[in-house]
C-alpha positions as a Markdown table, in Angstrom:
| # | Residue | x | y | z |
|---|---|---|---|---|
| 1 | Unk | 10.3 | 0.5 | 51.4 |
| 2 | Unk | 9.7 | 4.3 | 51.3 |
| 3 | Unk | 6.7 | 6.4 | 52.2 |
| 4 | Unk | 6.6 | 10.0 | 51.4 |
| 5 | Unk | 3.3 | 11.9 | 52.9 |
| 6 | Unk | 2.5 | 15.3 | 51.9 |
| 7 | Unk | -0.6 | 17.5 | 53.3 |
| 8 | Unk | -1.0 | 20.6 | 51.8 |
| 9 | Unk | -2.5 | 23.8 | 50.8 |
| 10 | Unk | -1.0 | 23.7 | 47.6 |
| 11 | Unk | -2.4 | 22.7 | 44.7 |
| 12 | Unk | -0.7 | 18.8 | 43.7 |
| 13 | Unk | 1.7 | 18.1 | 41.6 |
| 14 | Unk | 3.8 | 14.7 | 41.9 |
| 15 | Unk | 6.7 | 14.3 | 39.4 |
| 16 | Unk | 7.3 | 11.1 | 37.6 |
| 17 | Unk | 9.9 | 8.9 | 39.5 |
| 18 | Unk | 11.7 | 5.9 | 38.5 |
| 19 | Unk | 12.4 | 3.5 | 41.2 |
| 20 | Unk | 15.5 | 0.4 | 40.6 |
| 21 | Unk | 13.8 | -2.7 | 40.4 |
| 22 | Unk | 9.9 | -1.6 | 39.9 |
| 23 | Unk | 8.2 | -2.8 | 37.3 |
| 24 | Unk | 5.2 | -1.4 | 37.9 |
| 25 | Unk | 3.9 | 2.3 | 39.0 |
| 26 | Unk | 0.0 | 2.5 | 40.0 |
| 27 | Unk | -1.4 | 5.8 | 40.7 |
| 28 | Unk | -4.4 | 7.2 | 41.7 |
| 29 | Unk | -5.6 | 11.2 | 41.0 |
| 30 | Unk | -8.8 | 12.0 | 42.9 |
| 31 | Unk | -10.1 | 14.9 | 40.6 |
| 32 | Unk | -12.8 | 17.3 | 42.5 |
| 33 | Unk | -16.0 | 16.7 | 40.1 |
| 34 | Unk | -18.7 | 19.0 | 39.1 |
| 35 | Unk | -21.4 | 17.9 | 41.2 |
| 36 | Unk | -22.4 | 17.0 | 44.8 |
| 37 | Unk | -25.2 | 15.3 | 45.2 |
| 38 | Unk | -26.6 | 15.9 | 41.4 |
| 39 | Unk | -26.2 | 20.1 | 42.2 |
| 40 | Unk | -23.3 | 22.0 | 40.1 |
| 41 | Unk | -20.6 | 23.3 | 42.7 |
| 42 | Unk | -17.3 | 24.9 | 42.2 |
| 43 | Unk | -15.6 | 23.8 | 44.5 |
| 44 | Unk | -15.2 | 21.0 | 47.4 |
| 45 | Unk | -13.7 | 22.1 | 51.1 |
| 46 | Unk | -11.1 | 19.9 | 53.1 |
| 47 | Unk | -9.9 | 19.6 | 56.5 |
| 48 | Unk | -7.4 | 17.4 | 58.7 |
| 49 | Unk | -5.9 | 16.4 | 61.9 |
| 50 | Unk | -2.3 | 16.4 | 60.3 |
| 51 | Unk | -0.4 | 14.9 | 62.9 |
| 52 | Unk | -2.9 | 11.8 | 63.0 |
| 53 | Unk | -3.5 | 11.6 | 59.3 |
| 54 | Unk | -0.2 | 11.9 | 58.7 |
| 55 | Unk | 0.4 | 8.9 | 61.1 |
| 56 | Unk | -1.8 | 6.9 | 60.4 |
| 57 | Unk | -1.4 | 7.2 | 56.3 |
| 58 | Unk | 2.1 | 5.9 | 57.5 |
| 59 | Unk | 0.7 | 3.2 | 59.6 |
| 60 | Unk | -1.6 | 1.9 | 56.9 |
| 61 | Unk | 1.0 | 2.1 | 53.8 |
| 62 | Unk | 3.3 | 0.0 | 55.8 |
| 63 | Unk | 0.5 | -2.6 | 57.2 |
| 64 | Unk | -0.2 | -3.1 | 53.6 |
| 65 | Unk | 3.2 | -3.6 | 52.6 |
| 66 | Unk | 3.6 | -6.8 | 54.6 |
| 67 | Unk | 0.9 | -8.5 | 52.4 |
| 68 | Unk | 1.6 | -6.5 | 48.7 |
| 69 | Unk | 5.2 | -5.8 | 48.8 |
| 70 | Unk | 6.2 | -2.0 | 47.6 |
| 71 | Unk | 9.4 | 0.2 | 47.1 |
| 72 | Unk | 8.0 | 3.6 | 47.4 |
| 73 | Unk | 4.3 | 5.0 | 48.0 |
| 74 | Unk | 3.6 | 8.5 | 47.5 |
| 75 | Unk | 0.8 | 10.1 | 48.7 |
| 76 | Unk | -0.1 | 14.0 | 48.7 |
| 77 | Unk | -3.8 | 15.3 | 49.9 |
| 78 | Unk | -4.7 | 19.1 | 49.2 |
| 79 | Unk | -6.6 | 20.7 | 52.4 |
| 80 | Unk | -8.4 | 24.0 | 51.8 |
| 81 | Unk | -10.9 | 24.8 | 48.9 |
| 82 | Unk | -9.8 | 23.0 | 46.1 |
| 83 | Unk | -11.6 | 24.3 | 43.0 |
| 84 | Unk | -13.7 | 21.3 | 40.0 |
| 85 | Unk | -11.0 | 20.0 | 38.1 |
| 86 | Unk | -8.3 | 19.9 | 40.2 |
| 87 | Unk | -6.6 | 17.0 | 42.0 |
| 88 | Unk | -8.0 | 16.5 | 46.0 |
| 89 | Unk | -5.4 | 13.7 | 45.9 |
| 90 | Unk | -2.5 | 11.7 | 44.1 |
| 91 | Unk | -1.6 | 8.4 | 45.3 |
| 92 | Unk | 1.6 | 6.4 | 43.3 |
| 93 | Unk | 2.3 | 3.0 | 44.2 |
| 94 | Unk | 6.0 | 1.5 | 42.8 |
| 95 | Unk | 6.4 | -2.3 | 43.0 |
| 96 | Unk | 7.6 | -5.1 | 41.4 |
| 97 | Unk | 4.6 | -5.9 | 39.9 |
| 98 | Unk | 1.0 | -4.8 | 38.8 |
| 99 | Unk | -0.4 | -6.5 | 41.3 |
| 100 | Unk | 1.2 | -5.2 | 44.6 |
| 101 | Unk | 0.8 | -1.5 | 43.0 |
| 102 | Unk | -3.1 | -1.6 | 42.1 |
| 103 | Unk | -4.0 | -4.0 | 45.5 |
| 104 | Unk | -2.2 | -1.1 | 47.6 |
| 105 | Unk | -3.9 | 1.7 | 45.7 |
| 106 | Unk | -7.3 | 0.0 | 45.9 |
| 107 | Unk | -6.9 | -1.0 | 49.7 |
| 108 | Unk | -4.9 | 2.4 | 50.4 |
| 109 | Unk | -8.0 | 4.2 | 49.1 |
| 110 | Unk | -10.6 | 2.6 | 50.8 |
| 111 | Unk | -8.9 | 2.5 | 54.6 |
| 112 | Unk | -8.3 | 6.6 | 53.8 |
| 113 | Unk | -11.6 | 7.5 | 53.2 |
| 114 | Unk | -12.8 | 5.3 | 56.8 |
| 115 | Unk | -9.4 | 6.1 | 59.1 |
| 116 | Unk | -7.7 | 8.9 | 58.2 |
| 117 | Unk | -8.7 | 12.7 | 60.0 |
| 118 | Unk | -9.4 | 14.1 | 56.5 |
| 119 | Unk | -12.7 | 15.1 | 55.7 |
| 120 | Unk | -15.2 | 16.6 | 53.5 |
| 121 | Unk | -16.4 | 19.9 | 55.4 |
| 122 | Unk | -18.2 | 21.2 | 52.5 |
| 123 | Unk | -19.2 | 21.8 | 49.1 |
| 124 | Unk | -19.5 | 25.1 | 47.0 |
| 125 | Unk | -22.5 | 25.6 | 45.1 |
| 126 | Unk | -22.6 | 27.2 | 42.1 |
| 127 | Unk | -24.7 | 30.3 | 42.1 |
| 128 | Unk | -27.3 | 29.4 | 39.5 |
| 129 | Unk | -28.1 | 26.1 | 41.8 |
């Protein structure tokens, strides 16, 4: 099992992979919408701890893997203002099978949003709003 964590300023980009043996690849792009709170914005604002995020994204990937078996999970998170339409996160899950890859996204996702030193500091409001 491999686990590659990338925090960044950067905007995201994750390259296809192939892993031996995976039959299945389930990702997950988390794509900054147009709206907060039903008011346009242009953009929403992240911040982290790195060192703990970056930890505990670890510890979490390989707590799930115990229960859904995986080869490789790749996760990158954008920090900074990361403008409507583009990517605030990529997750890819390679398993075996279909189910490992979408349980570890789904659980991944929802232990991120409560665990992890990442947050939400602030939206950008369009001017017209």
């Amino acid at each position: 099992m491999k686990i590659e964590v990338r925090i960044t300023e950067e905007p995201l980009e994750m390259a296809a992979v192939v892993v031996p043996g995976c039959g299945a690849i389930a990702r997950f792009d988390g794509i900054v919408r147009e709206t907060e709170d039903d008011r346009p914005i242009t953009a929403l604002e992240y911040e982290a701890y790195r060192p703990m995020a970056e930890n505990l994204i670890h510890q979490i990937l390989a707590g799930l893997s115990r229960s859904h078996p995986f080869e490789l999970a790749r996760i990158h998170h954008r920090l900074g203002v990361v403008p409507v339409g583009e990517a605030a996160i990529i997750l890819d899950v390679h398993s075996r099978h279909r189910g490992e890859a979408f349980a570890v996204v789904a659980k991944f996702m929802d232990r991120l949003k409560v665990d992890v030193p990442i947050w939400k500091v602030r939206a950008i409001f369009s001017h017209n709003d």
